[in-house]
VEXDREN-2710 file (C-alpha; in Angstrom, 1 decimal):
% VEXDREN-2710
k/r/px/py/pz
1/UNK/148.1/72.9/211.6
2/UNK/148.5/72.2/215.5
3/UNK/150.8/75.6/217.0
4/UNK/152.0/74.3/220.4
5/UNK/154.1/77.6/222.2
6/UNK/156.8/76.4/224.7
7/UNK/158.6/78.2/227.4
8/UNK/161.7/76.6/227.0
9/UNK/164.0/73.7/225.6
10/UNK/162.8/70.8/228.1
11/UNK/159.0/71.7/227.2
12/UNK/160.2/70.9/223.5
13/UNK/161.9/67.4/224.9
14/UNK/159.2/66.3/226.2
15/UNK/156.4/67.2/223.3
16/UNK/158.3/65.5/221.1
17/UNK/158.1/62.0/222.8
18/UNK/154.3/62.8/223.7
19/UNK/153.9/63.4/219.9
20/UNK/155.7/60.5/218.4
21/UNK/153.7/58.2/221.0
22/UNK/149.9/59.3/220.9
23/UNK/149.7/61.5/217.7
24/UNK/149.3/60.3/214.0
25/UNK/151.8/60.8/211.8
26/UNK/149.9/62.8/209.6
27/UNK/149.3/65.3/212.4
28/UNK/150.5/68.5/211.2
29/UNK/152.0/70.4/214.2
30/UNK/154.6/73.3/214.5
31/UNK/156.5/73.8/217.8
32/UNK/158.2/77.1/218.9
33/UNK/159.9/77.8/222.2
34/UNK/159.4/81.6/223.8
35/UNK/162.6/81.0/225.9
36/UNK/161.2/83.3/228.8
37/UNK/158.5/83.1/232.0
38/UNK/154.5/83.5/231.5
39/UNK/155.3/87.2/233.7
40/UNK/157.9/88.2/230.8
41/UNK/155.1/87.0/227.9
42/UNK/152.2/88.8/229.5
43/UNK/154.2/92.4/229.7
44/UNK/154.9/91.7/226.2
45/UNK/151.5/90.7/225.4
46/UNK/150.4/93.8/227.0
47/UNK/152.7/96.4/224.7
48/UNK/150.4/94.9/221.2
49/UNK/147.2/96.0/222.6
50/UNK/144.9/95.6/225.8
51/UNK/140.8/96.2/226.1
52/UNK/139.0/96.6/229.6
53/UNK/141.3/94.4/230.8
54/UNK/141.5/91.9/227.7
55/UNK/144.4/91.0/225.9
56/UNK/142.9/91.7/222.0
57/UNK/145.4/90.0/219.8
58/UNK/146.3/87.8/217.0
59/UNK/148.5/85.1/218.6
60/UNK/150.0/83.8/215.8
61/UNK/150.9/87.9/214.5
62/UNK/151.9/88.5/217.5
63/UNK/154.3/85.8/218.7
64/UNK/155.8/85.9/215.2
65/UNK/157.0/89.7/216.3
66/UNK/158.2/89.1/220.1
67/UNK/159.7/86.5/218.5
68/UNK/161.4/88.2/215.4
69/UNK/162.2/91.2/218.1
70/UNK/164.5/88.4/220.2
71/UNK/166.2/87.0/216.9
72/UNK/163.8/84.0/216.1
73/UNK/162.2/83.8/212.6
74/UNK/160.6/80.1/213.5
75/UNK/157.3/81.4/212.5
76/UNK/158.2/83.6/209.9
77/UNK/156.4/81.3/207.2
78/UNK/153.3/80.8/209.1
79/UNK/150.4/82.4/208.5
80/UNK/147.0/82.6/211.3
81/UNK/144.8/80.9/208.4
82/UNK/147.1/77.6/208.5
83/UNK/146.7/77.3/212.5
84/UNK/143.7/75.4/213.4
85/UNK/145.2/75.2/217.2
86/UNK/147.3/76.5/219.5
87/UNK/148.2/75.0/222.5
88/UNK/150.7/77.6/225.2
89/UNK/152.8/75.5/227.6
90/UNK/154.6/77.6/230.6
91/UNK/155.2/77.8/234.5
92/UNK/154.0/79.0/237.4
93/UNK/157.3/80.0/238.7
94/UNK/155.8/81.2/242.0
95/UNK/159.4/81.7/243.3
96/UNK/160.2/84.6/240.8
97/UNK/161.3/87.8/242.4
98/UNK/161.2/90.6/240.0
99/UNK/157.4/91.3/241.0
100/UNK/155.1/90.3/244.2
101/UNK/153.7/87.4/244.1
102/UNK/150.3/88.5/244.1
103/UNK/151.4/90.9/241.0
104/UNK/152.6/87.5/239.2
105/UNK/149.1/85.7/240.5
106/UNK/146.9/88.7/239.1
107/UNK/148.8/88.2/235.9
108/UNK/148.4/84.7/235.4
109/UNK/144.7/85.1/236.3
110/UNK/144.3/87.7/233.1
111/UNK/146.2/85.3/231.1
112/UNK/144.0/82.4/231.7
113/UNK/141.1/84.4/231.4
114/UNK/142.0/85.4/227.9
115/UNK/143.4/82.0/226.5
116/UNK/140.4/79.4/227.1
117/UNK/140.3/78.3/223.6
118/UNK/142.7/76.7/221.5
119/UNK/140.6/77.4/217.8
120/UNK/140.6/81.1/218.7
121/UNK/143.2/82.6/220.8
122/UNK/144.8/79.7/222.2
123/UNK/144.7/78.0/225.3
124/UNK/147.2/77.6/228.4
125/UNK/148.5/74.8/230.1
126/UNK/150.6/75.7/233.5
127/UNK/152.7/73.8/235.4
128/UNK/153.1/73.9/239.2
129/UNK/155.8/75.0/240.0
130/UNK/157.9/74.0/236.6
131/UNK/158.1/71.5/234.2
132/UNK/159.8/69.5/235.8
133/UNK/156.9/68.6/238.2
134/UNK/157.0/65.9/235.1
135/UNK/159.5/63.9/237.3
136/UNK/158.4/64.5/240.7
137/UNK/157.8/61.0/241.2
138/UNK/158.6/57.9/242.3
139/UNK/158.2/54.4/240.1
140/UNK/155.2/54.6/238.0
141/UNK/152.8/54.0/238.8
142/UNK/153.5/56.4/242.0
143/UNK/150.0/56.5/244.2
144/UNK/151.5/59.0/246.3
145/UNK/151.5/61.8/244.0
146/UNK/148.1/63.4/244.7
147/UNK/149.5/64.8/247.9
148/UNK/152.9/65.8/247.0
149/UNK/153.3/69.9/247.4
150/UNK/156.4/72.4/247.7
151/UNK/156.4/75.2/249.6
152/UNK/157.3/78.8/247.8
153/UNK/159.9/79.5/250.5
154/UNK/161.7/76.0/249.7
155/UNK/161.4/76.7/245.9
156/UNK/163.7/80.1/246.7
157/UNK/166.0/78.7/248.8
158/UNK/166.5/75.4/247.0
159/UNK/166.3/75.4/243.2
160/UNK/163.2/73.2/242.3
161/UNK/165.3/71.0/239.6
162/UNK/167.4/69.9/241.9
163/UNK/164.9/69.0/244.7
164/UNK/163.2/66.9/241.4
165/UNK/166.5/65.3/241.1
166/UNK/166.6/64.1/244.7
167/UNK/163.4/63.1/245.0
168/UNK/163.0/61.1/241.6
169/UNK/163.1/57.5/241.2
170/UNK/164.8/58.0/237.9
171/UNK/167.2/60.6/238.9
172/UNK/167.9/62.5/235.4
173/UNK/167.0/59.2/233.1
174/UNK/164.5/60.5/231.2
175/UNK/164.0/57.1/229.0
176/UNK/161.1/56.0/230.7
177/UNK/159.5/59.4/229.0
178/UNK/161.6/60.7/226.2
179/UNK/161.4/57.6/223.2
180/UNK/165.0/57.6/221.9
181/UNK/165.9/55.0/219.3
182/UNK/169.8/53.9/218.5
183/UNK/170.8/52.5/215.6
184/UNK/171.3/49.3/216.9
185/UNK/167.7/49.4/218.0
186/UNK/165.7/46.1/216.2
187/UNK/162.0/46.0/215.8
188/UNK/161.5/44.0/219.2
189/UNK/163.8/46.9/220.7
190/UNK/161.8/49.5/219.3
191/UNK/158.6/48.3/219.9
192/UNK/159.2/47.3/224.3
193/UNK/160.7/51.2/224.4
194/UNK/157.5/52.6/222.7
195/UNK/155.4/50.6/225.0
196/UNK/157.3/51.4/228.2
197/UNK/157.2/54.8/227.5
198/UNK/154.0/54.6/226.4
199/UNK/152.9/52.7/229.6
200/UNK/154.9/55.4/232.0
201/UNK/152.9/58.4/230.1
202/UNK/149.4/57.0/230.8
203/UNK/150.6/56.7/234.4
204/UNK/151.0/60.2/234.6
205/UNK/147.9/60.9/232.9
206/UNK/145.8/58.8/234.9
207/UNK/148.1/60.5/238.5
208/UNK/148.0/64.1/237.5
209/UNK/144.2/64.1/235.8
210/UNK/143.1/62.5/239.4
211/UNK/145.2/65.2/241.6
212/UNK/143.6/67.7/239.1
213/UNK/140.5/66.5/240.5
214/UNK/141.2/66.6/243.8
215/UNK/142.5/70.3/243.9
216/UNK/139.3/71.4/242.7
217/UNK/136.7/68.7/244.2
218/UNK/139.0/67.0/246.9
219/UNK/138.2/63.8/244.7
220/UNK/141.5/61.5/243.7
221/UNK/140.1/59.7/240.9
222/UNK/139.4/60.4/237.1
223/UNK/136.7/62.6/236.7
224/UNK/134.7/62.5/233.5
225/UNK/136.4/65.8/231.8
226/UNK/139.3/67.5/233.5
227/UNK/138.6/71.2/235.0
228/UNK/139.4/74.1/233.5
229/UNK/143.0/75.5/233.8
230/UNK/141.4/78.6/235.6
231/UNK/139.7/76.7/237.8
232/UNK/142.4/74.6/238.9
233/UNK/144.5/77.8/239.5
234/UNK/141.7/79.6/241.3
235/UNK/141.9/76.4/243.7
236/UNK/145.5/76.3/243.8
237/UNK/145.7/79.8/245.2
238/UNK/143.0/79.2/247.6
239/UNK/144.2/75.8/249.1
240/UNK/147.8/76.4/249.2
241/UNK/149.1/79.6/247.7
242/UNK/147.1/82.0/249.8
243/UNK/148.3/80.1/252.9
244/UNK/150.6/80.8/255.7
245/UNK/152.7/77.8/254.4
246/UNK/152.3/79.7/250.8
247/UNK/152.9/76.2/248.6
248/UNK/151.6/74.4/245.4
249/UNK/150.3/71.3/244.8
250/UNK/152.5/69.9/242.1
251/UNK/151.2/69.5/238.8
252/UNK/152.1/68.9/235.6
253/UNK/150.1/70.3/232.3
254/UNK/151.1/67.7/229.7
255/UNK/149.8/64.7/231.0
256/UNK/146.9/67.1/231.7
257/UNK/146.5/68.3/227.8
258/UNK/146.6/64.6/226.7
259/UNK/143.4/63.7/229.2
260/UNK/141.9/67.0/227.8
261/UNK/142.7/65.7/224.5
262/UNK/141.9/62.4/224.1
263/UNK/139.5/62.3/226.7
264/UNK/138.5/59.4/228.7
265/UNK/139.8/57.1/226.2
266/UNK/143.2/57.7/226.4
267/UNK/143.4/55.4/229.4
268/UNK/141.8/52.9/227.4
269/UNK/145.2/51.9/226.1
270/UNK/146.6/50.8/229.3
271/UNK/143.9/48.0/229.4
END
């Protein structure tokens, strides 16, 4: 069994289209949403036990109490034996307030220190700045994208949805991603939506792998394996956190997990 930890509702959304499109259907996998920031899940992480530094957990025990503490029994019937995987989705959220930013940056650091491997504790995926960096695009394919940033100061003033919402080519229509089949929908239907969304998925891939890339080795192009979440958030802070404009390059992780994934091959599919 595949465990992939969310933090929220739209992270779910969007799983669930990536799974139905590039993931067999005998793929056992078991989703669960946290429903709070990577800052809130570390001090929680931090109450079940901490080593020199280390967070020394179970993940599976563990999330099954902070979750069962907030109300939740979705993995009440899973035990750590039946998880081969687990993949952690959540934000950067650089425009929290509740701590410093370089409080929230030494956090996240720890964090991706400790969850490097999905067979064993896990590993993270972040987003810069949200999720929604998933629709900070013009039409696909959008060769622009490896540049696009946002600044901290704008994310505070101006909530970062919104600023997706004015700056997407496909406003809140998430069809091009999300595969939803009507009733009415024939085979022929069915089929040119799977392919479209299919099509607009690998166009993220290919755009967010190659900006990947160039955070870390100022190269826009595929590289040959993608680099390591830590690394691309040790460049993030030093190219444009830990600036006087204090921004992000915008990134999404799940077009990111999908190259790290599949691998090279992935893109194949386009040809």
């Amino acid at each position: 069994m595949i465990l992939f930890i969310f933090e929220g509702k739209d992270d779910k959304t969007y799983f669930e289209s990536i799974k139905r499109l590039f993931f067999p259907e005998k793929s056992e996998t078991f989703v669960c949403t946290y429903n709070s920031n990577i800052y809130s899940l570390y001090t929680k992480l931090k109450k079940h036990d901490a080593l020199n530094g280390k967070l020394e957990v179970d993940t599976v025990s563990v999330f099954k109490e902070i979750l069962t503490e907030k109300g939740d029994n979705t993995l009440k019937d899973i035990r750590e034996d039946e998880v081969s995987e687990i993949y952690l989705f959540f934000d950067y959220d650089f425009q929290e307030k509740s701590r410093t930013l370089e409080e929230n940056n030494k956090r996240l650091s720890e964090m991706l220190e400790y969850f490097t491997d999905e067979t064993s504790n896990g590993k993270l995926y972040i987003n810069y700045p949200m999720v929604e960096s998933l629709r900070y695009t013009k039409e696909l394919p959008d060769n622009d994208y490896w540049h696009y940033t946002v600044s901290r100061k704008k994310c505070q003033e101006d909530n970062f949805k919104h600023q997706v919402h004015e700056f997407s080519f496909y406003k809140s229509n998430l069809e091009y991603l999300v595969l939803t089949i009507k009733p009415a929908d024939d085979e022929t239907k069915i089929q040119q939506k799977t392919d479209s969304a299919k099509t607009n998925w690998l166009h993220l891939v290919t755009m967010n792998t190659s900006k990947a890339n160039y955070i870390c080795n100022n190269k826009n192009e595929l590289p040959e394996e993608v680099n390591s979440q830590k690394e691309i958030y040790d460049n993030q802070l030093a190219k444009y956190v830990n600036t006087e404009e204090c921004k992000v390059a915008i990134l999404n992780a799940f077009p990111i997990f999908l190259f790290d994934y599949f691998g090279k091959r992935i893109i194949k599919q386009m040809r």
